[in-house]
TORKOLGU-506372 format. One record per residue (C-alpha): x negated, y negated, z; residue in three letters; residue number from 1. Coordinates in Angstrom, 2 decimals. Layout:
BEGIN
+---------+---------+---------+------+-----+
|      c1 |      c2 |      c3 | type | seq |
+---------+---------+---------+------+-----+
|       X |       Y |       Z |  ALA | NUM |
...
+---------+---------+---------+------+-----+
This chain:
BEGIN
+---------+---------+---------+------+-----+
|      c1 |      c2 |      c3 | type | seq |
+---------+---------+---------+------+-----+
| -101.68 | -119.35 |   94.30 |  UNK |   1 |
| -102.38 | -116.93 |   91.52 |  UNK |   2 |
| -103.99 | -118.23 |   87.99 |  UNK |   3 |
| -101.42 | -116.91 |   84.99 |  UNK |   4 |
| -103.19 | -115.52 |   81.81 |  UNK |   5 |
| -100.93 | -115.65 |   78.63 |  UNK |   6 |
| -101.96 | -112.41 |   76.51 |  UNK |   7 |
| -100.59 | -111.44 |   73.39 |  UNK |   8 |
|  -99.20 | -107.99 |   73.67 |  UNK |   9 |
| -100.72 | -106.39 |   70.73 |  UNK |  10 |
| -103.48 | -108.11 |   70.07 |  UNK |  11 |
| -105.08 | -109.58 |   73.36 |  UNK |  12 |
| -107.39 | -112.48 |   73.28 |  UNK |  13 |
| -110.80 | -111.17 |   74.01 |  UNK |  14 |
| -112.49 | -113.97 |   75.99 |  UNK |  15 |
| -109.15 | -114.14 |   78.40 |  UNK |  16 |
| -109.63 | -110.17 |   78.78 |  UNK |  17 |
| -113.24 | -110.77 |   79.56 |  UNK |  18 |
| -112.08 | -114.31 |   82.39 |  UNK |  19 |
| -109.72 | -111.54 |   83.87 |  UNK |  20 |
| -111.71 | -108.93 |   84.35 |  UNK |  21 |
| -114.57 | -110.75 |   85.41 |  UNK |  22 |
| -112.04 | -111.61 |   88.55 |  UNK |  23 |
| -110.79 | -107.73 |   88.94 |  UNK |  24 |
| -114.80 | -106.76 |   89.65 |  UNK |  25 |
| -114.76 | -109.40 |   92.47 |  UNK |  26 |
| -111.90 | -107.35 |   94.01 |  UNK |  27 |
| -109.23 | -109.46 |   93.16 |  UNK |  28 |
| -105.64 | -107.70 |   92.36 |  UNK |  29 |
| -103.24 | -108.66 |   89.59 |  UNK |  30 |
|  -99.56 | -108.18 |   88.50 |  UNK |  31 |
|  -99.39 | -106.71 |   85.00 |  UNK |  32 |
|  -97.61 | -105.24 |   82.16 |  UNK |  33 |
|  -98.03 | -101.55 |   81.24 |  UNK |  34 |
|  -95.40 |  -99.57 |   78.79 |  UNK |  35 |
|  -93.54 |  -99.01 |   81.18 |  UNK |  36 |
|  -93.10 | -101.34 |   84.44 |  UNK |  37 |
|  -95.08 | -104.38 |   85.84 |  UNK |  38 |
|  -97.73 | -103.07 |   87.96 |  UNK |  39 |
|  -99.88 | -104.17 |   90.98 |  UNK |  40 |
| -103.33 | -103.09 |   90.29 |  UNK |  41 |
| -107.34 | -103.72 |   90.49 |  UNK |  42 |
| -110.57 | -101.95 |   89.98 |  UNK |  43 |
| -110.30 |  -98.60 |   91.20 |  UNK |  44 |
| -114.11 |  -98.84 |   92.76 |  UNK |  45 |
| -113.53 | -101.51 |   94.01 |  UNK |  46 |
| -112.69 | -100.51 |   98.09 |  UNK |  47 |
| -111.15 | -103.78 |   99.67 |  UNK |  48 |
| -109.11 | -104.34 |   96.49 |  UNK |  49 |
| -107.74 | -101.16 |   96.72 |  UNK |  50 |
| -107.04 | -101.55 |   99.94 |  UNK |  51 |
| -105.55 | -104.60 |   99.75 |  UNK |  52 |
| -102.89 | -103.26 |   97.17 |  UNK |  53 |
| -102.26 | -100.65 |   99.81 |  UNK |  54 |
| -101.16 | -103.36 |  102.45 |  UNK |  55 |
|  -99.22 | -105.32 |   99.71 |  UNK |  56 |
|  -96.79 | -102.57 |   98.40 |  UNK |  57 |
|  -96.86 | -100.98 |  102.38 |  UNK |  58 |
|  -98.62 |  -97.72 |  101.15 |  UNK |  59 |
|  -99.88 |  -95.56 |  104.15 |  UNK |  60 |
| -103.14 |  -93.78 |  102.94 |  UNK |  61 |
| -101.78 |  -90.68 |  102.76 |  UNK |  62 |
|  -99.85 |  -91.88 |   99.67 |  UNK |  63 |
| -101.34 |  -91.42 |   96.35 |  UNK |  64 |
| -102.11 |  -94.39 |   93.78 |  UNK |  65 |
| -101.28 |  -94.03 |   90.08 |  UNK |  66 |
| -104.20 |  -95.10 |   88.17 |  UNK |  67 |
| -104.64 |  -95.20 |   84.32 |  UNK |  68 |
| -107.53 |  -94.03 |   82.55 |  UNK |  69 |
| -108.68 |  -95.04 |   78.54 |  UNK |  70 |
| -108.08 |  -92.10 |   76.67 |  UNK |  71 |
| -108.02 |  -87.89 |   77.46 |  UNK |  72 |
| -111.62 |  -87.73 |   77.41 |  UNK |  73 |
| -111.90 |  -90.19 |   80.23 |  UNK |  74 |
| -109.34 |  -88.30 |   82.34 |  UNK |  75 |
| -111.93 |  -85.40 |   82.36 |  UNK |  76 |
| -114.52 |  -87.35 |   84.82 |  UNK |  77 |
| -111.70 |  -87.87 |   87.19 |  UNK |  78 |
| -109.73 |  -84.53 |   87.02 |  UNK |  79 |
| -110.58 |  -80.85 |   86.32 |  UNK |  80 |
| -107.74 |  -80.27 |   83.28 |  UNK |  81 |
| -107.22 |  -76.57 |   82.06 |  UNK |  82 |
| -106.73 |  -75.68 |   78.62 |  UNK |  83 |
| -102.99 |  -75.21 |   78.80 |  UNK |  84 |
| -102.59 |  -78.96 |   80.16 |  UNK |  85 |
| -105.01 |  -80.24 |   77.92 |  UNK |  86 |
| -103.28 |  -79.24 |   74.73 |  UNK |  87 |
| -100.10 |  -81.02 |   76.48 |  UNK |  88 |
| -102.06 |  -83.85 |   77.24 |  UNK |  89 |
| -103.35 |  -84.12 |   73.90 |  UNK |  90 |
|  -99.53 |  -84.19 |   72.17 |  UNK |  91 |
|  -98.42 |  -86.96 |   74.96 |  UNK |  92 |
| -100.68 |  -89.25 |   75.37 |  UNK |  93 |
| -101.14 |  -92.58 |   75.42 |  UNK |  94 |
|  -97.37 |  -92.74 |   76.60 |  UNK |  95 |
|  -95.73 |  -93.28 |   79.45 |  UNK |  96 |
|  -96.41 |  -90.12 |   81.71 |  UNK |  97 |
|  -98.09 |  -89.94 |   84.79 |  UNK |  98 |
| -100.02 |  -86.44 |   85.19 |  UNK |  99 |
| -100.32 |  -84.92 |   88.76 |  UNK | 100 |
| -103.96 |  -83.01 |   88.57 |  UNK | 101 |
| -106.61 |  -81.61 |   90.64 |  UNK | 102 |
| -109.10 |  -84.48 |   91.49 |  UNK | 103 |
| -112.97 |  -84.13 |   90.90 |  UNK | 104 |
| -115.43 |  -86.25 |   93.40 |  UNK | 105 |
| -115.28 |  -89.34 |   90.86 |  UNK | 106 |
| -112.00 |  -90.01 |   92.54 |  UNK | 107 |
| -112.38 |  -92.50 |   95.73 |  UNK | 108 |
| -110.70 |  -91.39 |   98.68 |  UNK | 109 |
| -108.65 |  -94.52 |   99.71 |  UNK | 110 |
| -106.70 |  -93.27 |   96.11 |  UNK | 111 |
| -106.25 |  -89.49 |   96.84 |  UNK | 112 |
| -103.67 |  -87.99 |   98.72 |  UNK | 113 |
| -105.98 |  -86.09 |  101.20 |  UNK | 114 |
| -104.05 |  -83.02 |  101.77 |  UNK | 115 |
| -103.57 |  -82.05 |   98.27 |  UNK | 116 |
| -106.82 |  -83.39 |   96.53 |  UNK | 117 |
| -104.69 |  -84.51 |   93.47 |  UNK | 118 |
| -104.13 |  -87.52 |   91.76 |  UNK | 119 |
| -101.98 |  -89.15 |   89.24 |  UNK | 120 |
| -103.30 |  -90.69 |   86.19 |  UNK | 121 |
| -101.88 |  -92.44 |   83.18 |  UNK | 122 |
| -103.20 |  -93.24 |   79.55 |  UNK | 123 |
| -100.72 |  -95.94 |   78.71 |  UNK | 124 |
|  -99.50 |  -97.19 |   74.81 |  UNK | 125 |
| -100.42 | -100.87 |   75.85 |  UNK | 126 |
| -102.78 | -102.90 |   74.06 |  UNK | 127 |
| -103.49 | -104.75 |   76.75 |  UNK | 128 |
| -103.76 | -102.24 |   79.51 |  UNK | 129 |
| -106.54 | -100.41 |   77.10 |  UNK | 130 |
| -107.79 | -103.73 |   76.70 |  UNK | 131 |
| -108.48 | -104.74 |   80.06 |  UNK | 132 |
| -109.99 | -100.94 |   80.55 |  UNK | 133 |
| -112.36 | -101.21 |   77.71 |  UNK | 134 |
| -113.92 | -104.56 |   79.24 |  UNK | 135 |
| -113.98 | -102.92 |   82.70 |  UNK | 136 |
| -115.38 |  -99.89 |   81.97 |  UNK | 137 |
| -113.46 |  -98.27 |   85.08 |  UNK | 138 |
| -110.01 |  -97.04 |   85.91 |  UNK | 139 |
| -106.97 |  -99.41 |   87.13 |  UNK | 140 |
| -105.27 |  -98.99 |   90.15 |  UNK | 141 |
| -101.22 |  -99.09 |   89.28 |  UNK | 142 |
|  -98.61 |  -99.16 |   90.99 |  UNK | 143 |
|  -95.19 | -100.97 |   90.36 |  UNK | 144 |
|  -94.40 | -103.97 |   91.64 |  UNK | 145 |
|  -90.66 | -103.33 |   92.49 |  UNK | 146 |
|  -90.54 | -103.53 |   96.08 |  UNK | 147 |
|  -87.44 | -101.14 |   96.49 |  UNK | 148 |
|  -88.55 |  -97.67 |   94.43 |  UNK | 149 |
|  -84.66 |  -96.84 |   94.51 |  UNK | 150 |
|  -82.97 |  -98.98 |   92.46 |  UNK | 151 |
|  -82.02 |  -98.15 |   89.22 |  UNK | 152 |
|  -81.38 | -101.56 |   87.65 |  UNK | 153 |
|  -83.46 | -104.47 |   87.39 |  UNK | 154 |
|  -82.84 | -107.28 |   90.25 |  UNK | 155 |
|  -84.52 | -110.22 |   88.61 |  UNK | 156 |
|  -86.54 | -111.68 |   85.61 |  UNK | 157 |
|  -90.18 | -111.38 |   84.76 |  UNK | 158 |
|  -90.11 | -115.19 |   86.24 |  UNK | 159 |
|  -88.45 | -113.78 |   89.51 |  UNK | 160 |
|  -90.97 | -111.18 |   89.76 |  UNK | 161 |
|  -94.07 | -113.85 |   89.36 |  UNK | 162 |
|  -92.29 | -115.97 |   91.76 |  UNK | 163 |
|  -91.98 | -113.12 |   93.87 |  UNK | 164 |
|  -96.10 | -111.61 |   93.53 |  UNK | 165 |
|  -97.80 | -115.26 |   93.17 |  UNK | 166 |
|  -98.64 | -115.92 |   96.62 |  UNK | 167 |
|  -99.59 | -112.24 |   97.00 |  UNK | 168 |
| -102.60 | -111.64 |   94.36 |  UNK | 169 |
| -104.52 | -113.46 |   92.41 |  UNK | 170 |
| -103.70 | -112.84 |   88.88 |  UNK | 171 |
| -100.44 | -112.62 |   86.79 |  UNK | 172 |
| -100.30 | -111.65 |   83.23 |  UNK | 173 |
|  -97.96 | -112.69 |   80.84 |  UNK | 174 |
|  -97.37 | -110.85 |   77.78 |  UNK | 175 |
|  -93.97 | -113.08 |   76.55 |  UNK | 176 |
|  -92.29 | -109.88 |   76.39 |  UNK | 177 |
|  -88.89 | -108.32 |   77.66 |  UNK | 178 |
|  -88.84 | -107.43 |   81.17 |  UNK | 179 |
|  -89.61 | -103.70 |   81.32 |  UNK | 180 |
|  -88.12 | -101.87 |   84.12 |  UNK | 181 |
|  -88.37 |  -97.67 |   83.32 |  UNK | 182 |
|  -90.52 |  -95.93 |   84.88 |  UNK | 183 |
|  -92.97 |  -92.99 |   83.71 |  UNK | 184 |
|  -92.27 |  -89.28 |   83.70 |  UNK | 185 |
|  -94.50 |  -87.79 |   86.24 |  UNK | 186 |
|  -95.80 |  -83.70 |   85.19 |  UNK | 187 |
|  -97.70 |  -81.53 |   87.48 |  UNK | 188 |
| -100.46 |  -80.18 |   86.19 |  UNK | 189 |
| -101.79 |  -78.17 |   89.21 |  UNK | 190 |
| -100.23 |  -75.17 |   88.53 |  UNK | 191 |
| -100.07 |  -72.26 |   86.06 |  UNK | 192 |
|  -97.23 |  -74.40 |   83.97 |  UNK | 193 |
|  -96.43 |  -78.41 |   84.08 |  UNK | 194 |
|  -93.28 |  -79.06 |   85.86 |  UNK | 195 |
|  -91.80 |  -82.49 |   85.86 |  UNK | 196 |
|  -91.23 |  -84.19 |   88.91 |  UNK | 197 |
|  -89.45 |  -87.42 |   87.38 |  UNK | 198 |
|  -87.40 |  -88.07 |   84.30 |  UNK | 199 |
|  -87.90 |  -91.33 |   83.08 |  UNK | 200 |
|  -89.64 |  -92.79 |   79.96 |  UNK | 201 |
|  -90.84 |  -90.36 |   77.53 |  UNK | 202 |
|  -88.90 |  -87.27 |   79.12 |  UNK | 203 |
|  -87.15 |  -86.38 |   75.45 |  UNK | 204 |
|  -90.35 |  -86.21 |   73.90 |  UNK | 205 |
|  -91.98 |  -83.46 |   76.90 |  UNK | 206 |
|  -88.71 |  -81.34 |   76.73 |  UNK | 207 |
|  -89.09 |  -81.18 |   72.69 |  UNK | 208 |
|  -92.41 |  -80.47 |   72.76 |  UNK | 209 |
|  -91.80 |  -77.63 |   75.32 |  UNK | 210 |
|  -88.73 |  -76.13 |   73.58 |  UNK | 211 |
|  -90.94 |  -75.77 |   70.03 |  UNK | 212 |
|  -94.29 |  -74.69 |   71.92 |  UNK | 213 |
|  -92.09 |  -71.69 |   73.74 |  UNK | 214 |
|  -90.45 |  -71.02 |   70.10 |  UNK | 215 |
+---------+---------+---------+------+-----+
């Protein structure tokens, strides 16, 4: 049965971020809030976790896992960013977009999609997701916890979904807050221009900043 941490969502209680991610370095997973959906997630180094998360959300390996990274500097020890997606990067982030990008060797392999060599990483507005990153000193896996990617409307509560995940990891996180249920925008960076792959949360703000950046 998993052990629930109550965090406040804006300003999150140092020596429970410290209890939590003491656990996430022993390879245990968790189900937590980002700003944009409850996630599934662990320490990306951490191989059996990762896997683990893989068997849980029925991931083959050739999938790719989301993981989110501090702040734009960070991103540049995991992925080789031109200068075009850079200044992008820059006007986005922290937000909720997921950026498709070229992976460097600091990426592990159970997280890559193997044909491609890219990955997808986030820099999310959440106190406690930057939190639990500061403390860890590594990336988090994340992926959501909805079991069915397709629907469009959430099925249940944030007490369904613990109901749902407790047997299943090890750790749930409560911020108190309103069940979130959009997803990110996803933007390739690989190429010559970003293209967006998914509209969801955020997508306004990218199709603004595009318009006046062409202008």
């Amino acid at each position: 049965m998993a052990t629930t941490y109550s965090l406040h969502p804006e300003h999150p209680q140092p020596h429970t971020i410290a209890q939590i991610v003491k656990r996430l370095q022993q390879g245990e997973i968790m189900l937590y809030p980002t700003d944009t959906v409850y996630a599934i997630g662990c320490d990306i180094t951490h191989r059996d976790a990762v896997q683990r998360v893989r068997q849980l959300k029925q991931l083959s390996n050739n999938k790719p896992l989301t993981f989110l990274c501090s702040s734009l500097s960070n991103i540049a020890s995991y992925a080789r960013v031109s200068d075009a997606s850079y200044r992008t990067m820059k006007h986005l982030i922290p937000g909720p977009y997921t950026f498709l990008l070229p992976a460097t060797k600091q990426v592990p392999k159970l997280v890559l999609n193997p044909k491609r060599k890219t990955t997808g990483i986030r820099v999310p507005n959440s106190s406690i997701c930057q939190a639990l990153l500061a403390e860890l000193q590594s990336p988090l896996v994340s992926t959501s916890a909805k079991m069915d990617e397709t629907e469009s409307e959430p099925p249940y509560s944030p007490p369904d979904l613990f109901q749902q995940w407790e047997k299943q990891v090890d750790i749930l996180i409560d911020d108190r807050q309103d069940f979130r249920f959009q997803v990110s925008t996803v933007i390739d960076m690989t190429g010559d221009e970003p293209v967006i792959i998914r509209r969801g949360l955020g997508y306004d703000q990218v199709d603004h900043f595009q318009t006046a950046a062409a202008a």
